[in-house]
C-alpha positions in Angstrom: 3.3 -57.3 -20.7 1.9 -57.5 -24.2 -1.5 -55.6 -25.0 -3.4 -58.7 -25.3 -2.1 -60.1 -21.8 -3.3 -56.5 -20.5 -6.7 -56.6 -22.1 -7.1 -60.3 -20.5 -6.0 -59.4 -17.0 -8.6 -56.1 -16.8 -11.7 -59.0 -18.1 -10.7 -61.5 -15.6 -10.8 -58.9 -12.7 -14.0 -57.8 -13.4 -16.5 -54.7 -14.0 -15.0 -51.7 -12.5 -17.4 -50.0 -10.3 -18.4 -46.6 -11.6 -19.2 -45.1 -8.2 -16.7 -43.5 -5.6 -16.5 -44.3 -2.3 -18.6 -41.8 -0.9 -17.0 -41.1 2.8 -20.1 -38.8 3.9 -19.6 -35.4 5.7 -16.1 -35.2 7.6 -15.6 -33.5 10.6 -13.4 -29.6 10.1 -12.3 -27.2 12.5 -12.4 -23.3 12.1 -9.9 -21.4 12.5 -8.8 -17.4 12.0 -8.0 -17.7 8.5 -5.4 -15.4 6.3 -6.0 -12.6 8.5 -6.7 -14.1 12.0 -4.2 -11.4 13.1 -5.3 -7.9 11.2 -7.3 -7.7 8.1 -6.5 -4.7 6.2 -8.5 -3.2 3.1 -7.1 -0.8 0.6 -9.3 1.2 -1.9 -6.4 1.4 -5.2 -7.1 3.9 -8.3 -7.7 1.6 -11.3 -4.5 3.1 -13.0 -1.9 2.1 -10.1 0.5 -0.6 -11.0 2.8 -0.1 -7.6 0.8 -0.1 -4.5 -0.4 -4.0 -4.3 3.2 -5.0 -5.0 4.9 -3.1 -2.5 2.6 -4.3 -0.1 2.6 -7.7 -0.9 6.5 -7.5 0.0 6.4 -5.4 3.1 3.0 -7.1 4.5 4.5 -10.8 4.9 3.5 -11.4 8.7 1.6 -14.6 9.1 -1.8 -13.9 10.2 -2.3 -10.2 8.4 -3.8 -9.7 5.1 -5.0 -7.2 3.1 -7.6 -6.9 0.3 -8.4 -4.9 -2.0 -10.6 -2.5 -4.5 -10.3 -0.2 -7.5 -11.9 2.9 -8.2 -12.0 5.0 -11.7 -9.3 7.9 -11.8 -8.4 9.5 -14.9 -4.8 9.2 -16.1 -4.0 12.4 -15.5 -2.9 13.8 -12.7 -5.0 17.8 -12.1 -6.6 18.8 -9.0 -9.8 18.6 -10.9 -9.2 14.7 -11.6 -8.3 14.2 -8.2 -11.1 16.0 -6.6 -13.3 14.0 -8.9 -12.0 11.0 -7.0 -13.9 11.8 -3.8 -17.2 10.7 -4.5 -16.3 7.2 -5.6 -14.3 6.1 -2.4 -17.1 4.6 -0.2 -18.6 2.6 -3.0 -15.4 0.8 -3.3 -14.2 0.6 0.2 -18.2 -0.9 0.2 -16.7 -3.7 -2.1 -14.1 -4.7 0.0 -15.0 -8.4 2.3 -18.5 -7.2 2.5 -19.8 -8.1 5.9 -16.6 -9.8 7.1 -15.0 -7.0 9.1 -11.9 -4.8 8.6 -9.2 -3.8 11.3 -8.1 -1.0 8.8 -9.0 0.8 5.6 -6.0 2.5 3.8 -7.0 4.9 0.6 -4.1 4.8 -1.9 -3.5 8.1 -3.0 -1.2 10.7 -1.8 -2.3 13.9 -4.3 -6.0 12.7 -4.2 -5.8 13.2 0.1 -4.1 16.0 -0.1 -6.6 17.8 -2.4 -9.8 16.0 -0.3 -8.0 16.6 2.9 -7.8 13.6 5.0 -10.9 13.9 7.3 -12.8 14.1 4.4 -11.7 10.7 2.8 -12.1 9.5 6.3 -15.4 10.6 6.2 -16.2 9.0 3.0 -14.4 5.6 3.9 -16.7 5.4 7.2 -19.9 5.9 4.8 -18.9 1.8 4.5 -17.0 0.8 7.0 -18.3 2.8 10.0 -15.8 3.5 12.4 -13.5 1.3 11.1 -9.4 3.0 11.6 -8.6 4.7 8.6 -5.6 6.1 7.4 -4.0 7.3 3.7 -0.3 7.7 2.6 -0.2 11.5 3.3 -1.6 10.1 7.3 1.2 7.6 6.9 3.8 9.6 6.1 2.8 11.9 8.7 2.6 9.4 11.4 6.1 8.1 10.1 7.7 12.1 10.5 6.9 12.2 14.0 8.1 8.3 14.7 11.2 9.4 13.1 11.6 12.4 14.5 11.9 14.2 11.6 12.5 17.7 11.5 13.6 18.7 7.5 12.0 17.0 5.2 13.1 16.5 1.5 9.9 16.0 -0.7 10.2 14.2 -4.3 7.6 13.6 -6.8 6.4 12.6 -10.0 3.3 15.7 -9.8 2.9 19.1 -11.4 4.6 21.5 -9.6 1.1 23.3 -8.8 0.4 19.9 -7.2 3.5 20.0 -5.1 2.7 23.2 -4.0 -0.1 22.3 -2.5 1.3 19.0 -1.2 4.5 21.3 0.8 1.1 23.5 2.1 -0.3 20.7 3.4 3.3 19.5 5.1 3.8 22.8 6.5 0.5 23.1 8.1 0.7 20.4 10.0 4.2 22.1 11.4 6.4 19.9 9.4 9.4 21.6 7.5 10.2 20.8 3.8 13.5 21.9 3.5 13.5 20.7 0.2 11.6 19.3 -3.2 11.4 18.8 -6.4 9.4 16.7 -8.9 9.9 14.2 -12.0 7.3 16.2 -13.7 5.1 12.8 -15.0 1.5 13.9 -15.0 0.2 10.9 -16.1 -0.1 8.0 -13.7 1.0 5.7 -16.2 4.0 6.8 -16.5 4.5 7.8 -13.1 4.8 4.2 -12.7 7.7 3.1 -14.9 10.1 5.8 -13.3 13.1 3.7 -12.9 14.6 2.9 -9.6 17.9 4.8 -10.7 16.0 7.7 -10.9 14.1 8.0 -8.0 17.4 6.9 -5.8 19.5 9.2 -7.4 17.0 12.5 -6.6 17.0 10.9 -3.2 20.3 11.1 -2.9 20.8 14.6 -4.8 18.3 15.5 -1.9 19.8 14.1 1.0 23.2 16.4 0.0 21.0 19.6 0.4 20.9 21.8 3.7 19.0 20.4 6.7 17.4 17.7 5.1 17.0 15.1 8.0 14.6 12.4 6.3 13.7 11.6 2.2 9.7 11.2 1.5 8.9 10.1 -2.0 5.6 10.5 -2.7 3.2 8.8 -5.2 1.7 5.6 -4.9 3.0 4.8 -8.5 6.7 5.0 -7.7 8.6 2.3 -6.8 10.8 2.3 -4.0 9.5 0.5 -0.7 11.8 -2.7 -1.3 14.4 -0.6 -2.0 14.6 1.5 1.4 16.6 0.1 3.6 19.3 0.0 1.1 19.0 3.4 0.0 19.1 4.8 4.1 22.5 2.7 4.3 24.1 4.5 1.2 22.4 8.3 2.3 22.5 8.0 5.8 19.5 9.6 6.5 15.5 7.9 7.0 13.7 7.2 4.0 10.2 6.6 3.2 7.4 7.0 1.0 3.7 6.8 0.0 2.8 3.1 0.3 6.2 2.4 2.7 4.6 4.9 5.0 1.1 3.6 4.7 1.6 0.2 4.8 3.6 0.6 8.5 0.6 2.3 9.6 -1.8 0.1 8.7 0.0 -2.6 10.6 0.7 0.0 13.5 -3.4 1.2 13.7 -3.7 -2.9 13.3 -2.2 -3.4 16.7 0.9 -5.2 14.9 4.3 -4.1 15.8 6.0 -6.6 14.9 9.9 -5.6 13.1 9.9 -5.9 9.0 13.6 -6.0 8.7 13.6 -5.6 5.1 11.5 -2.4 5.6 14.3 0.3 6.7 14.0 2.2 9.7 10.3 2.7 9.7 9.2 -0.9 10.1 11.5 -1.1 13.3 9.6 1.5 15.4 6.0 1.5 17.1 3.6 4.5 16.0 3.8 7.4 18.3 
């Protein structure tokens, strides 16, 4: 059709009306929503580049979601920085689905806990969400030990060794044994995130050789590792886990969810003791 045959057709049918059809108010249902199974909230440090995307690909269970804050942490890693951290947990976990309400509140950070002590950032997580279940990787990891039935315990890390220290302290403690550890010495968050893979599963595997060493936790929010578990337990032979593997499991577990993450290892198999 030529332009001019075009231009006569549109005059001969007419003025276009300008208004829609205006269909009113249509009936809609309600239902659950993303998380009509378990919502979960996470308070993140502003520096972490690992934790959401390890969740995002252990947490894929239709009906559970998790949303999140960030709080300011320095880059560096000292107890001093992470005690510093203490203070500005409730005012993010306070940001988190205001008024719609929480199943679970995870706190993302492993040395931070461990320096706070966990009843402490429970305490300041139920400042805003009161009595809401709470949990923290170092909880995780320690609900995951005594699913596992873990006895010796190799510990890897990206922290300063005085941070280590304190972190086997807090392990032995609780009556857990650390038969082994050792650290990647990267004490700023940054670059605590862009350890490679290869590194972190060869320590694992360096650590898995040594004497009574049952079960591998790598620890650190920052490192990545959680897709790669149930790989790395077929090639060691041994349980593995780590700071946001642990934690997310129990914060499905403490969620009432139980269902089997096959791509998650071990872990994601069993119920929480």
């Amino acid at each position: 059709m030529s332009v001019s045959a075009a231009a006569t057709r549109l005059q001969s049918s007419g003025p276009v009306d300008p208004k829609p059809v205006d269909l009113g108010i249509l009936p809609s249902e309600l239902d659950g929503g993303l998380a009509s199974r378990a919502a979960i909230g996470l308070a993140i440090l502003a520096t972490d580049q690992t934790l959401e995307h390890e969740f995002r690909a252990l947490v894929r269970i239709p009906g559970v979601a998790f949303y999140e804050a960030r709080l300011f942490n320095d880059n560096d890693i000292t107890p001093d920085t992470l005690r510093a951290i203490g203070p500005r947990i409730a005012p993010t976990v306070d940001l988190i689905l205001p008024s719609i309400p929480l199943d679970v509140v995870g706190f993302g950070c492993t040395s931070a806990t461990m320096t706070l002590g966990e009843e402490a950032v429970f305490a300041e997580i139920r400042k805003a969400r009161p009595g809401v279940a709470c949990t923290t990787p170092v909880t995780g990891a320690l609900a995951a030990f005594k699913a596992l039935g873990a006895r010796g315990i190799g510990l890897l890390t990206p922290y300063a060794p005085e941070i280590n220290r304190g972190l086997v302290s807090y392990f032995t403690g609780r009556g857990l044994d650390i038969s082994v550890v050792a650290t990647f010495d990267r004490r700023d968050d940054r670059e605590a995130a862009r350890v490679s893979l290869a590194s972190i599963e060869a320590a694992a595997e360096r650590m898995a050789a040594a004497p009574g060493v049952d079960s591998i936790f790598i620890s650190c929010t920052s490192l990545r590792v959680a897709e790669a578990v149930a790989g790395l337990e077929k090639r060691i032979g041994i349980p593995v886990t780590s700071s946001n593997h642990a934690m997310a499991w129990h914060c499905l577990r403490l969620a009432g969810i139980d269902d089997v993450v096959p791509a998650g290892g071990r872990l994601f198999a069993l119920p929480a003791n």
